[in-house]
N, C-alpha and C positions, 0 to 999 in steps of 0.2 A: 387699518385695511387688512382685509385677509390674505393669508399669504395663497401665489400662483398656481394652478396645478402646475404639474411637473414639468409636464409635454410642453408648455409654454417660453421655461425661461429652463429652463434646461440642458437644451440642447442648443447647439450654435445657433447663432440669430438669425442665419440666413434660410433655416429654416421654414422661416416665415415666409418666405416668397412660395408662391401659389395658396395662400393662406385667403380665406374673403370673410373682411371684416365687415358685415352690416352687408351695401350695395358696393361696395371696394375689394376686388380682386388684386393682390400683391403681384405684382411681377418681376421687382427687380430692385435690387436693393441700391440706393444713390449714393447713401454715405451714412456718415455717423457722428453725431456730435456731443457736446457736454450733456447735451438735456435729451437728446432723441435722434432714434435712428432716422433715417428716410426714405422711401420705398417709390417708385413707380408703380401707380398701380392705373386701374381701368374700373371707371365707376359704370358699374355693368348695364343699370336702366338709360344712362346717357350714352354710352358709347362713347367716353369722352376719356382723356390720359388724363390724371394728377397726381400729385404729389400727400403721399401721406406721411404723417409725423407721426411714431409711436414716441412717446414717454417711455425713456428707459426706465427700468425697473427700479433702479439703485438712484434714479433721481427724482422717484415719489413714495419710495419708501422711510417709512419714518415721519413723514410730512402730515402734520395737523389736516383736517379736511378746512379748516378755516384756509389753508394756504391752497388748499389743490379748487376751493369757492372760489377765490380772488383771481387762479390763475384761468377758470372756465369765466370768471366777469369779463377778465382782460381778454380773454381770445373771443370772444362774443364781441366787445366792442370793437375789435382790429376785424371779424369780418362784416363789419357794419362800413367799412371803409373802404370804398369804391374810386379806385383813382389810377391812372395807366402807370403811372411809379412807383405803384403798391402790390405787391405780391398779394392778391384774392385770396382770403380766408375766404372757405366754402360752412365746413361746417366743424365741431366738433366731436366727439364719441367716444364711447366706452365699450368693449366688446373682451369677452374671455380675462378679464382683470388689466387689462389694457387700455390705458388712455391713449387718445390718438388726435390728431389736430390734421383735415382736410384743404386743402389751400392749392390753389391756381399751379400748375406744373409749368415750368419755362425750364425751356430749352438754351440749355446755353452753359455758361461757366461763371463763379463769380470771381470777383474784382482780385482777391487772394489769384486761385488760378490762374487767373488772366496775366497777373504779373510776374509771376512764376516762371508763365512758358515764352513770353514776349518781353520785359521789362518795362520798367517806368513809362507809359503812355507819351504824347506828347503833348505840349501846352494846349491845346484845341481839343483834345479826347479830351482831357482830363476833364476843363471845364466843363465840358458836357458833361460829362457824369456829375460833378459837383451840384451842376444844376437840376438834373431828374433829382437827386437826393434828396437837395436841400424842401424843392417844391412836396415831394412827397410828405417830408417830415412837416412842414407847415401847416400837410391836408390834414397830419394825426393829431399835431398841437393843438389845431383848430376842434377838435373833437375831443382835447382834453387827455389826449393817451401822450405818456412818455412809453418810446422803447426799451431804452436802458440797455441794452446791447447791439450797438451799429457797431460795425467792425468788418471788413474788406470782406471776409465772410459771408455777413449778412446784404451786400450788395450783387443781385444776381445782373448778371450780362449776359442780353438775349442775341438771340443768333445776327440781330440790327444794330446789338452792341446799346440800346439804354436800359440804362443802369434801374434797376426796380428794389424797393427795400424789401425783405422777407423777417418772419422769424417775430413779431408781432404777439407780445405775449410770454413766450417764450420765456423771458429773460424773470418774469414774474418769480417765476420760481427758485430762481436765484438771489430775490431784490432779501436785505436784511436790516435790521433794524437799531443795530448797532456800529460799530467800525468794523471792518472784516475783520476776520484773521486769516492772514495771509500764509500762514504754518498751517494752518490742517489739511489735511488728509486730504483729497480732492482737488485741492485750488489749483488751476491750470495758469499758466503763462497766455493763456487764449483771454482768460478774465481780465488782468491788468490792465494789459498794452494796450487798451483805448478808453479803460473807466479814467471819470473825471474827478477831480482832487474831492469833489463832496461825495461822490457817490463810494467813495474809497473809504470817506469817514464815517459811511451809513447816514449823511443827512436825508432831509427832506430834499428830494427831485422832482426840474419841472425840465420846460425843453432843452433848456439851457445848458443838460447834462447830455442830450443829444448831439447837441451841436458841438460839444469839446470831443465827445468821440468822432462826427465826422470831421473835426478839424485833425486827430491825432489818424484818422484811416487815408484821407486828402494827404498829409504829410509823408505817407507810407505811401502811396500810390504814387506819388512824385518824386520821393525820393530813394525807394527800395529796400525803406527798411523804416519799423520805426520810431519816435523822435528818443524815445526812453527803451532801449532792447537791453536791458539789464539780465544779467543770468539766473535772475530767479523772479518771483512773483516777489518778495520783501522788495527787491533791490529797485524793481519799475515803480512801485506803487513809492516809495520813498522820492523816487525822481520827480513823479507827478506832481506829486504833493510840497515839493522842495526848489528842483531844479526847472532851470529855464533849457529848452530845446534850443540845441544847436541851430543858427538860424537856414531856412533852407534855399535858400542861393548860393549856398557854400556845398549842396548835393547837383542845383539846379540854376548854375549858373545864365543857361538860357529863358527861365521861367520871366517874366514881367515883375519889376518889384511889386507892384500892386496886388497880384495872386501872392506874392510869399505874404507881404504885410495882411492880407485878409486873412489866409491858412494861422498865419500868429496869433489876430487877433481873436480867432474862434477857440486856439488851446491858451487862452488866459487862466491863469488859475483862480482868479476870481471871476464868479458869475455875471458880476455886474458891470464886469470888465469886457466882457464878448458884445456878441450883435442883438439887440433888445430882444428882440424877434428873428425868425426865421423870413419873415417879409424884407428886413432891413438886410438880413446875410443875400438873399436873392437881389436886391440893387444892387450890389456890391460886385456880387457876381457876372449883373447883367454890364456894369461898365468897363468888364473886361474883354468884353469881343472883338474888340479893337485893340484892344494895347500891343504893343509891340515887341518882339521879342528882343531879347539882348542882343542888340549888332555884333557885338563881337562872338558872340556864342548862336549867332542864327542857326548854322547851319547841322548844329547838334543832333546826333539822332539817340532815341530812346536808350539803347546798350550804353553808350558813351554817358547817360546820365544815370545809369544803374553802377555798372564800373564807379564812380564815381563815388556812389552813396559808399561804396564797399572796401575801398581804401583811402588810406589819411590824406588830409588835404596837400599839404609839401607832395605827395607823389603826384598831383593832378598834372604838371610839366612831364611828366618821365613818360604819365601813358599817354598824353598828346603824342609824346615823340614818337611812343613803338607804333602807336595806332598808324599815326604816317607811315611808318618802315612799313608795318604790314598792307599796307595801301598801296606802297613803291614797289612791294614784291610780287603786290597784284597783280600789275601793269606791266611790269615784267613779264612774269609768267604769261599773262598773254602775250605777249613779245617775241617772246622764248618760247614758246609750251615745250617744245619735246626736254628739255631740262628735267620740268618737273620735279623741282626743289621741293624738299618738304621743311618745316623745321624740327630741328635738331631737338629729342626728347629731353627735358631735365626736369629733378625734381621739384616738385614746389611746396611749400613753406606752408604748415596749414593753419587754416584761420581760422579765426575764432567761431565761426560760423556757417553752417552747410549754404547759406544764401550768401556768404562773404566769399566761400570757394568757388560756386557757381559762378559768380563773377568774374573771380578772377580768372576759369578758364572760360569765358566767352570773350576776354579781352586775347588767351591765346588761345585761339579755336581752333588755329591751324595742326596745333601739337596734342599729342593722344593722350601724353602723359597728365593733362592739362584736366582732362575728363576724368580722366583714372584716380586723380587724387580726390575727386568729389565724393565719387562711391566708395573709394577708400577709406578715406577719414570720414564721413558720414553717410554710412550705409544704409542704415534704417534711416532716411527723411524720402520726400517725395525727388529734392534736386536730384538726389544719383537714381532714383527712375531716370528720370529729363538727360542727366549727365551720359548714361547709357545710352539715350536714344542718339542723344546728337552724336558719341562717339562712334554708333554704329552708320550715322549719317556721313560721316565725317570718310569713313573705308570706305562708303557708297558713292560718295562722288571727289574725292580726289581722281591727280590726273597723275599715274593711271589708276582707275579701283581696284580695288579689294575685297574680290565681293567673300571671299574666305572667311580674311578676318570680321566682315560686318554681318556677316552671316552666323558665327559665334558670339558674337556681342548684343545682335537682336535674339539670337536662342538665350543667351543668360538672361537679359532684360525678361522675356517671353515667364522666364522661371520665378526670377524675383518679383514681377508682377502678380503672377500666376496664383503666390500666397495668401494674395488679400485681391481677389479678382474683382468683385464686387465697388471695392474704391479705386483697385486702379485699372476699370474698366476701358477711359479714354486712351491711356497710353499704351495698353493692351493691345488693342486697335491698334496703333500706328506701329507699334513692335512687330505684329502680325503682317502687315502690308510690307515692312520693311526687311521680313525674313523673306516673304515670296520675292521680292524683288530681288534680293540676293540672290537667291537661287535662281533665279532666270536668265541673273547677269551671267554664272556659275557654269550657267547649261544644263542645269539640274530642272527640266520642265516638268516629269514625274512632281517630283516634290513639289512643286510648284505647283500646279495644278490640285492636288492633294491640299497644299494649305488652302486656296482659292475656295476649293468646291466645298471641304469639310469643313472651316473654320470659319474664313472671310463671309463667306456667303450665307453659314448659317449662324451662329454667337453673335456676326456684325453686321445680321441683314440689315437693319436700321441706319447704321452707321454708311454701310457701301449705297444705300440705295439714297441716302439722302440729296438734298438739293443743294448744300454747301458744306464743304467739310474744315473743319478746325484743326491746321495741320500743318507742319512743313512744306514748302512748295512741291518737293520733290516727289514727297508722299501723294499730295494731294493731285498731281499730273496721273502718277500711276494707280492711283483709284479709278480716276477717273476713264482709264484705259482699259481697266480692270471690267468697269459697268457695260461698255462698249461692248467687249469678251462676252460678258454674262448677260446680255442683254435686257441690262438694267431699266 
C-alpha cells in the first residue's frame, strides 16, 4: 500500500471533521478505537445522520491485501444482514488512502458506558439485553459470520435502551492464525477480557466463540467488573485459558440462580461444553422471565451490586451496615434538616483499580474526599471525569449548597474534559449545564447567561434541544428549564 499524503495522517485526526468522503460529510468525531476512529457524519444525497468507521492508519498498514480482501468479504456480508439488533452496515469505501466502513448511526451509549455512569443493571434490564444479543448473534450464525469481538463495547444502547450488536467485520482484521502473542507491541487489555480460551490459541472459530464472549460481557454487566481483570493482557488470557471465574452470586447475590448457572455455562472453556447453538442459549433465556429473585436480596438496588463486585466478599456485612447508617442519617436529616451534618472527610485506601475506587466512593457519596481519591489516584481514566462530575453534584445539592465550590469543580471537570473534547463530548455537556447552574445558584446571571447563549446553545444545540436527555436528575430538570428560557 502506498504511503498517505501528508495532509491526511498528519495532522491531528480531528481534522477530518468537515472532511466529505464520497457522499459522507464528517461532522463530528464519536470516538476511537483499536481498529478505527468514528465520525458522525451526513450522507449528503439522503439527508440522513450515520456513523462512519475510518481504518486507522497503523491498523492497515503493513497488512497483505489478501487480509484487507477478507476484511471487505466480511463487512459486505455483515451489511447483507438486516435485523433490528444489528447495527446496519450501509456500505463500504475507499477515499484519499482511507478505508472506511458506513453503518446505521444510533443514538445512545454502549453497555461499557452505560455501566460506568449507572452500575450493574438490574436482573430484568439485564436479561433484556442478553436477549437482543443473544437473537441478533443467532441472525449472523445463521448467515455463517462469526464476530469475534462482542465486548460491552461492541453492544450499542439506543435512547429505548435495546441493546443492538455493532462492529461486524471489524475484528477480521485482527483474527490470527497462530496463538497470539500476548507481549507485542499493540495488544490492548480491551482484546483479552472477553476472547474465548480457543480464540486465544488462534484455533479454528465458529459461534461458539461468540457466545463465551457474550457470556464473559453478561458477567461484567452484572457484576462490574470482569470475571478474569488480570493487570496485564498475559495474566487474563492465562486465566481464560486455565482458571475457573469466580462464581457470580457471590457479586449478585439477588440475581436467580438460573441466570448465574446459564452466564457459567456460556464461559465454559470447552466449546462443546456451552449451548449447542445460539437457539438453545435463547430457551434458556427465555425461561427466565419468571424466575424469581433471591428473597433475601430482593430488594437490592444496582450500586449495592456494583459495591459489591468491587470489594472482598468478608466485607459484604460491613457495607450492609454503613449503607444502613447512611440510610438512618437520611431520615434524620430530614428530621432534622437545619443540622445539616455532613460526613466527616478521611482518607481512603487506594485500590487496585479506578472502577474499584469509583465504587467505593459511591458507597460514600456523602463525603468529597471520597471523589477526590478517584481523580487522584486515577486521573487519566474516564471514572475521575464521572468522579468530578458527581463531586461537583454533590456542593450542588447538599443542604446547605456550595455553589463556589461546585462551581470550581465543574470549571476543572470543564478543563480536563476540554483535552479530548471530541470523546468526552457527553460529560462535556453536563459539566457545562452544571457550571451555569452554579453560577445562577451564585448570583452570577452575567455568567450564566454567557455560558447558556455561547456554549449550551451553540457546541450542545443537539444535546439542549433534544427529547430526552442522559443525565443526572438534577441536571436534566435544569436543562430542561433551560429549553423553556430559550425557547426550545
Amino acid at each position: 500500500m502506498s504511503e498517505p499524503p501528508p495532509d491526511i495522517f498528519q495532522h491531528d485526526q480531528s481534522d477530518l471533521v468537515d472532511r466529505t468522503l464520497g457522499d459522507f460529510r464528517l461532522l463530528r468525531r464519536l470516538g476511537v478505537g483499536g481498529m478505527a476512529e468514528v465520525y458522525l457524519a451526513e450522507q449528503i444525497s439522503l439527508r440522513r445522520s450515520v456513523a462512519v468507521k475510518i481504518l486507522r492508519d497503523d491498523a492497515v498498514s503493513g497488512k497483505n491485501n489478501t487480509l484487507l480482501q477478507r476484511f471487505e468479504q466480511e463487512a459486505r456480508a455483515a451489511g447483507g444482514l438486516s435485523h433490528p439488533n444489528i447495527v446496519q452496515v450501509y456500505m463500504i469505501g475507499q477515499a484519499e488512502h482511507l478505508h472506511y466502513i458506513v453503518q446505521e448511526y444510533v443514538q445512545g451509549q454502549n453497555l461499557s458506558q452505560w455501566v460506568k455512569r449507572n452500575g450493574p443493571p438490574n436482573f430484568l434490564t439485564g436479561l433484556k439485553w442478553m436477549k437482543n444479543v443473544a437473537v441478533a448473534l443467532s441472525a449472523a450464525s445463521a448467515a455463517g459470520i462469526v464476530h469475534r469481538d462482542i465486548k460491552p463495547e461492541n453492544i450499542m444502547l439506543t435512547g429505548g435502551e435495546v441493546a443492538k450488536v455493532t462492529d461486524f467485520g471489524l475484528a477480521q482484521l485482527n483474527e490470527v492464525s497462530e496463538e497470539m502473542n500476548l507481549t507485542q507491541a499493540g495488544t490492548t487489555m480491551g482484546t483479552p477480557l472477553y476472547m474465548s480460551p480457543e480464540q486465544i490459541r488462534g484455533e479454528k472459530l465458529d459461534h461458539r466463540t461468540d457466545q463465551y464472549s457474550l457470556g464473559v460481557s453478561c458477567y461484567h454487566m452484572f457484576a462490574g467488573q470482569p470475571p478474569f481483570p488480570g493487570k496485564n493482557s498475559v495474566s487474563v488470557a492465562v486465566q481464560h485459558l486455565k482458571e475457573e471465574a469466580k462464581p457470580l452470586s457471590r457479586h449478585r447475590r439477588d440475581l436467580p440462580e438460573a441466570m448465574c448457572q446459564t452466564i457459567h455455562r456460556m464461559i465454559e472453556k470447552k466449546p462443546e461444553d456451552r449451548f449447542a447453538t445460539f437457539e438453545d442459549l435463547q430457551d434458556a433465556l427465555a425461561q427466565l422471565d419468571h424466575a424469581a429473585l433471591n428473597p433475601a436480596m430482593a430488594d437490592t438496588f444496582s450500586v449495592l451490586g456494583w459495591v459489591r463486585s468491587s470489594l472482598p466478599s468478608p466485607m459484604i456485612a460491613i457495607v450492609a451496615i454503613l449503607i444502613c447508617g447512611v440510610a438512618g442519617m437520611g431520615v434524620g436529616r430530614q428530621i432534622f434538616r437545619p443540622i445539616g451534618l455532613e460526613i466527616k472527610d478521611a482518607e481512603f485506601t487506594p485500590e487496585d483499580t479506578a472502577a474499584q475506587q469509583f465504587a467505593r466512593a459511591i458507597l460514600n457519596s456523602g463525603n468529597p474526599a471520597a471523589w477526590t481519591a478517584v481523580f487522584e489516584k486515577f486521573p487519566q481514566t474516564d471514572e475521575a471525569l464521572w468522579a468530578r462530575l458527581h463531586l461537583g453534584l454533590h456542593y450542588l445539592t447538599k443542604a446547605p449548597s456550595d455553589p463556589v465550590k461546585s462551581g470550581d469543580t465543574f470549571q476543572k471537570l470543564i478543563q480536563q474534559a476540554s483535552l479530548n473534547p471530541t470523546e468526552n463530548h457527553d460529560v462535556l455537556f453536563l459539566a457545562y449545564l452544571g457550571r451555569a447552574r452554579a453560577a445562577e445558584d451564585h448570583g452570577d446571571g452575567k455568567y450564566r447567561d454567557e455560558l447558556v447563549q455561547t456554549t449550551l446553545a451553540t457546541d450542545f444545540a443537539s444535546e439542549m434541544s433534544a427529547a430526552v436527555m442522559q443525565g443526572p436528575d438534577v441536571l436534566q430538570e435544569y436543562r430542561d428549564r433551560l429549553k423553556v428560557d430559550l425557547g426550545i
